[in-house]
N, C-alpha and C positions, 0 to 999 in steps of 0.2 A: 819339721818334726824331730828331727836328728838333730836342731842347733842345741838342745839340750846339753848333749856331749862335751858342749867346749864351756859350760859353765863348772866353778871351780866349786870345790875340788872337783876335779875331772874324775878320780877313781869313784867317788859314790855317783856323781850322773851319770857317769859311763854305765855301773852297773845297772842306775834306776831306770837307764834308756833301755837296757836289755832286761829288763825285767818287765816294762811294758808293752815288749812282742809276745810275751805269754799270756798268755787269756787267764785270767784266774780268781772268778768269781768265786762268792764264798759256795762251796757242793762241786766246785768242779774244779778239784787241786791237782790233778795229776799231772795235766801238761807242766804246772810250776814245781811240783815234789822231782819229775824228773830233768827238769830246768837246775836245778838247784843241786842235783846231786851229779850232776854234768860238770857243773862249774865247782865244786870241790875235788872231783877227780882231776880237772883242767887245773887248779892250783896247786895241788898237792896236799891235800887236806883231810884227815878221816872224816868220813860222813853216813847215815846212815840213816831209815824212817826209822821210828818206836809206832807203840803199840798202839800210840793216840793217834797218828800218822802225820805225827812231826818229823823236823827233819832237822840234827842232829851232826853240827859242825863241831871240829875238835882239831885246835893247833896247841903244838907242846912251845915250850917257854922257850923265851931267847936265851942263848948260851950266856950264863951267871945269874939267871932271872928264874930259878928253878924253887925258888926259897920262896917264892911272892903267893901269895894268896889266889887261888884260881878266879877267876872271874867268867859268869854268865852274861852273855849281851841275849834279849832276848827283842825278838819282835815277830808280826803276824803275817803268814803267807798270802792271808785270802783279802781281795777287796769290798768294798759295797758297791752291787751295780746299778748306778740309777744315769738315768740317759733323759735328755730332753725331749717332749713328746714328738718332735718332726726330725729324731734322727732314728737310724733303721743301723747303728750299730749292735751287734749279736755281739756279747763278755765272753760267749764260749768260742768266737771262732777268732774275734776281732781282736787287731793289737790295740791299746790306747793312744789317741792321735794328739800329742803334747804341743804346747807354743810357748811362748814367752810372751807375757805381756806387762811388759817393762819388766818392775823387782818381781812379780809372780810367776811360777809357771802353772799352765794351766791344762784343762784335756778341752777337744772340739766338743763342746753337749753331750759329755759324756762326765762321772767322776773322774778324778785325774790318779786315784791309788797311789797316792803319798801316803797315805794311813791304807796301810803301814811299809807301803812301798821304803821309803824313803830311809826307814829303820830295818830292812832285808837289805837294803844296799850296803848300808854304812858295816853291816855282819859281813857282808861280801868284803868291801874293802878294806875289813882288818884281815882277813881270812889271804888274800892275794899277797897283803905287802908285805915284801923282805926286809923292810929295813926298819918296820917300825921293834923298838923295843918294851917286853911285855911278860908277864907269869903265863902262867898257865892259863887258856882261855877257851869256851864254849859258845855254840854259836844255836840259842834254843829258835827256831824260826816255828812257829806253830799255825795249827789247821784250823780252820772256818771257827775265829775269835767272832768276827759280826754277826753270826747267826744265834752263838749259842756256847764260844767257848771250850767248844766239845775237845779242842786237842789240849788245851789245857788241864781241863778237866780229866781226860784220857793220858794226862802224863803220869808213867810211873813214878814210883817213889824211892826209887834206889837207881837212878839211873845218871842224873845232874851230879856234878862233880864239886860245882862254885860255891865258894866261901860269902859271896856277893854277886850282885843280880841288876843291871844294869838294862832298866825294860828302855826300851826306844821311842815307844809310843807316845811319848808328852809331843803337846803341839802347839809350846809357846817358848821361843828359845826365850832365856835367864827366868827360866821358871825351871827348879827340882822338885818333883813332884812326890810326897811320903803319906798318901791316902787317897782312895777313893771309893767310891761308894758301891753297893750291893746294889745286884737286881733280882729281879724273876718277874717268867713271862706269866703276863697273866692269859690264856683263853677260851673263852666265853662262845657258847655254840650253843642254839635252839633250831628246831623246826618249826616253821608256820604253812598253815594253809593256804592252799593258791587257790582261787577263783577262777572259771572261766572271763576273758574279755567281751564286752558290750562290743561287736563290730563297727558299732556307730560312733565309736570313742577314735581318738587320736592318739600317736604318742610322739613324746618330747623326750630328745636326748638331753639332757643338762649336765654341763658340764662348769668344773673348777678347774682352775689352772694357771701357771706363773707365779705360784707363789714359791718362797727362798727355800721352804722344807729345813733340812740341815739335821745335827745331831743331836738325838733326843734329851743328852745329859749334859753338852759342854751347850746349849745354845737354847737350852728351856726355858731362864731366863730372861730372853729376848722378846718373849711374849707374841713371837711369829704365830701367823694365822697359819691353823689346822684343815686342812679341808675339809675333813670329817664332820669338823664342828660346824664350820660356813655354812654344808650343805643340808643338814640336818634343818636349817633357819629356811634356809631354801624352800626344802619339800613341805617342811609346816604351813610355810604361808599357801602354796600351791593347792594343798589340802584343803586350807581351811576356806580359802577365798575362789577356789577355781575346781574344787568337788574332785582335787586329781587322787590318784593312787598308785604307790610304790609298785614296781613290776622288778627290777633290777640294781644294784647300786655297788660299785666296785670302787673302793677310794685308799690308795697309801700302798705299799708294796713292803716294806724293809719295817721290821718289829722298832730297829733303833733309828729309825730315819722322821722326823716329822713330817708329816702328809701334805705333799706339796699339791695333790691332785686327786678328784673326783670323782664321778662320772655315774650320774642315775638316770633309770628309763621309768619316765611316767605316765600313764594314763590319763586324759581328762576329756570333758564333751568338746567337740568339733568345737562349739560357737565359745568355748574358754580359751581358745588360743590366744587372741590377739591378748587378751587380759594378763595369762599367762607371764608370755614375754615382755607385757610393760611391766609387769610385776620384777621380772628376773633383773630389765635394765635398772629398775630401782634397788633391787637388792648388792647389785654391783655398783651404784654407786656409795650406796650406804655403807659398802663392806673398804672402798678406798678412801673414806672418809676417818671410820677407826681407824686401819693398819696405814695410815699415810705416814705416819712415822717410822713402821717396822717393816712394811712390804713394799719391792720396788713397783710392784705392779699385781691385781688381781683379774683376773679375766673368768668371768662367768657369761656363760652364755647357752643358750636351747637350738636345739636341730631337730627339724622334723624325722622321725626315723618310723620305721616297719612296725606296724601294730603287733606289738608280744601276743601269744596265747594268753597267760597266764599272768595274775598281777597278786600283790598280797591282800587277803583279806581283810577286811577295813579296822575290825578288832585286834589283832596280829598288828598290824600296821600299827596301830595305837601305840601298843604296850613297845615294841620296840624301838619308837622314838622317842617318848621319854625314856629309853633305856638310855640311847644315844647322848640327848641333853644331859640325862646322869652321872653320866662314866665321870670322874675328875679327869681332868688333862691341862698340864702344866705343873706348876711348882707351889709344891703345896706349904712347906716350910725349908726356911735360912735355919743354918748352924747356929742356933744360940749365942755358941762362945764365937764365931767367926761368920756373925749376918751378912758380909758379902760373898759368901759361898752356900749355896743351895746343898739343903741336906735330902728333903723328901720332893719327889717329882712321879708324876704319871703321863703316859703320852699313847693319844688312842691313835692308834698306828694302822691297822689294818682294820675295814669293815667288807667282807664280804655276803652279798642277800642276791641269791638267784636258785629258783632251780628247787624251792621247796628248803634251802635251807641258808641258817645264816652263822654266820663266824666272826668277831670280834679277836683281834691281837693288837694285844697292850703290853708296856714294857714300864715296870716299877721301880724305879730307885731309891735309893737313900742310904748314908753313911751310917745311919742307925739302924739295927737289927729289928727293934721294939716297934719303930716309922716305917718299916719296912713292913714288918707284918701289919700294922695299920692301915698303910695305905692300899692294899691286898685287901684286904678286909671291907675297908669301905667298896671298893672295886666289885667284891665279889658282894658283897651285901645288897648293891644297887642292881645288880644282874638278876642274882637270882628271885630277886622281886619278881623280875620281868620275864621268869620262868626259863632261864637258860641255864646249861650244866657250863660249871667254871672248875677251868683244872689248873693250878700251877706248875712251872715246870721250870728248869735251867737254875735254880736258884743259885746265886754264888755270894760269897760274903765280900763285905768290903774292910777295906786294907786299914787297918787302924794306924796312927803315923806313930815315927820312932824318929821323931827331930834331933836325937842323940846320935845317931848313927854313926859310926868311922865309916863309912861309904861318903855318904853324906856331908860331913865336916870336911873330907878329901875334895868332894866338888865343890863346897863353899870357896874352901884356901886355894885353888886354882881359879875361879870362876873370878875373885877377887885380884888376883895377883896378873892375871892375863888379860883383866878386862876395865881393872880400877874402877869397879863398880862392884855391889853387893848383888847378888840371885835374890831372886822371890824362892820362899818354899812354902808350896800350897797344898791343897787337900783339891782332886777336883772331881765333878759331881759326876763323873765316867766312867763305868768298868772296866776296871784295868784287870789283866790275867796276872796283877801280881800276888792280889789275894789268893787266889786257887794254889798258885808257886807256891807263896807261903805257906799254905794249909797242909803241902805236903813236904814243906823242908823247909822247918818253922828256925832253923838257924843262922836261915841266908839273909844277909843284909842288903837290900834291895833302896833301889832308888827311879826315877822315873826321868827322864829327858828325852830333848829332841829338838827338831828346829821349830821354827814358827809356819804349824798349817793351819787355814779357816776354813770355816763349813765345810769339814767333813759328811760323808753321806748327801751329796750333792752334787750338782752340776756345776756347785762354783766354788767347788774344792780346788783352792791354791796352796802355792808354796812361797812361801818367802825365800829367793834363793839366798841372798846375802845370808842369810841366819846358818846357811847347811854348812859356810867356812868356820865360824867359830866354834860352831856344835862337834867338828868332826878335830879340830884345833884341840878342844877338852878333850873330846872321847880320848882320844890319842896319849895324851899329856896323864890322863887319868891310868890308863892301862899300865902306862910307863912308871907311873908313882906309886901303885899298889903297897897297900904296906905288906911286909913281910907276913908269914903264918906264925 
């Protein structure tokens, strides 16, 4: 777990090792806020929480470097915690258990917190080292971006110092990143009536499971299987060929995560079982028959489980699955001027139905404002068909690019000169805190990098190490080059 340590540079694994013994899911920052402001007093560095309850690193300029433009490194304290269904690790108490395999590192069936682990280290090991040479620099580390941005959004607006804004959060090294796209959450919540249970009825656990899930914006594209959506095919046929009915259905966890996993309790007559589960074998193969190209594996399957009291009424039931089949989920339009880059997407994230009520969380994207409110719109249009109250929330805009940039053209001439090779600079379909940044200190020149991570929000969230030497090569070389104020 520790051989992390001796991959290079040593200063950022060293610190991303130590930032992995802090538990720090998104809602539960403080063991990392007091992590973090330990290790700025241990360097010798001003530090401090703001009002958003970020945390707020400050080194003064190398002697002769006083004249240089200040610069922000920003990146996100909190992780996404998603874990394999047969591990029994806890984010609030556990560290995360790292390895190597080969070029990646990875976590044991757990996310691995590269995003944005990996962009808090590299802030640490500008903040520690003596000898690098540099302006004036700030170190924005910010609170629970995966839930909702809120320390972003809770950032004051007279408090950043930087002339320029160098977020961390890109997760394809020779890619500079100058746009990304807007979200808001969408969620959708009704009541339905419950029924008492026939005692002479059965019930079937069914479940989804093993599918890649991953990031709702950087991997929507990929056209990965939803569980939400799988199951939804599921209980129809159940319904309609085996007389079952909804009691329970619990599917997806994380707003920006795609729903890797299911899980509904149904009703039906004793002598519909056997039918039942040929039915389900046939739906699981049907379902690795599509996604053989995109899913490494699909696993569906029924468990006898404890007769519920209570199941949804047959009418309720109706209207709420054609809600389900309604909702859009996935990518709904390419950027026009740049069709390999998705501009509008939806991803039905959370379905909560137990208990007399039910709850729907969605997460809407798009680089356009106009697509943004459209796809919201269709969203809410289809819901409140099916008689549910829909509230938007979290909205944030997205970053419109400034391909101009002196930030920008500064990491082009290095990225070239250091690597005899051209950067990509792209627009990507993620929420990045640098729009909110911007919205409140619309004079900062901002740019976006980092190394190469995949499948964020996942259990097969890697790191490409080799990419963290050249990434941390620039940061460095970039800090040192600042142009003057």
């Amino acid at each position: 777990m520790s051989e992390i340590k001796n991959l290079k540079p040593e200063s950022i694994w060293r610190n991303f090792y130590n930032l992995t013994r802090v538990p720090r899911p998104s809602g539960h920052l403080e063991k990392v806020k007091t992590f973090l402001l330990d290790f700025a007093k241990e360097v010798g560095v001003e530090a401090f929480i703001d009002e958003g309850n970020n945390v707020v690193m400050r080194k003064p300029a190398s002697p002769g470097m006083e004249n240089r433009k200040t610069v922000t490194m920003q990146a996100h304290m909190d992780m996404v915690p998603q874990k394999s269904p047969d591990s029994n690790h806890n984010f609030e108490t556990d560290p995360i258990e790292t390895w190597i395999d080969n070029e990646w590192v990875r976590a044991k069936n757990t996310t691995l917190g590269a995003d944005n682990g990996i962009g808090v280290a590299a802030i640490m090991a500008v903040m520690e080292d003596k000898t690098l040479k540099h302006g004036p620099i700030e170190g924005l580390i910010t609170a629970d971006e995966e839930t909702g941005m809120y320390g972003a959004n809770d950032l004051p607006t007279d408090q950043l110092k930087g002339d320029i804004l160098f977020n961390l959060d890109s997760e394809t090294w020779g890619c500079f990143v100058v746009g990304s796209a807007g979200g808001v959450d969408v969620t959708a919540t009704r009541t339905y009536k419950e029924v008492t249970v026939d005692k002479a009825r059965v019930a079937l656990k069914v479940t989804i499971k093993g599918l890649k899930g991953g990031h709702s914006g950087l991997e929507i594209h990929e056209g990965r299987a939803n569980a939400n959506k799988l199951m939804v095919r599921v209980v129809t046929r159940l319904v309609d060929e085996c007389k079952a009915e909804l009691s329970i259905w619990h599917g997806g966890n994380m707003r920006n995560a795609i729903p890797y996993k299911a899980e509904t309790v149904v009703t039906l007559p004793a002598e519909n079982e056997t039918k039942a589960c040929a039915i389900i074998d046939e739906m699981k193969q049907l379902f690795e028959t599509e996604y053989c190209f995109v899913e490494n594996v699909v696993e569906l399957f029924a468990e006898k489980t404890a007769l519920p009291e209570k199941q949804m009424d047959a009418t309720d039931r109706d209207v709420v699955m054609k809600a389900i089949y309604g909702c859009h989920n996935g990518v709904l339009r390419m950027i026009p001027a740049i069709p390999t880059v998705v501009e509008t997407s939806s991803n039905l994230a959370i379905i909560d139905i137990e208990g007399g009520n039910i709850k729907f969380l969605m997460l809407a994207r798009s680089s356009s404002e106009s697509m943004k409110a459209y796809i919201c719109d269709t969203l809410k249009g289809t819901l409140t068909l099916g008689g549910f109250d829909v509230k938007l929330s979290g909205d944030y805009p997205g970053w419109d690019p400034n391909t101009d940039s002196e930030a920008l053209n500064l990491l082009k001439e290095l990225y070239q000169e250091m690597f005899n090779e051209e950067p990509i600079v792209k627009v990507d379909h993620a929420g990045l805190e640098c729009s909110i940044i911007l919205s409140k200190y619309p004079n900062m020149d901002v740019v976006s990098l980092g190394p190469t991570i995949r499948s964020p929000h996942s259990t097969s969230e890697r790191c490409l190490h080799a990419t963290v030497v050249p990434f941390w090569e620039l940061l460095k070389r970039a800090l040192e080059e600042v142009p003057q104020k």
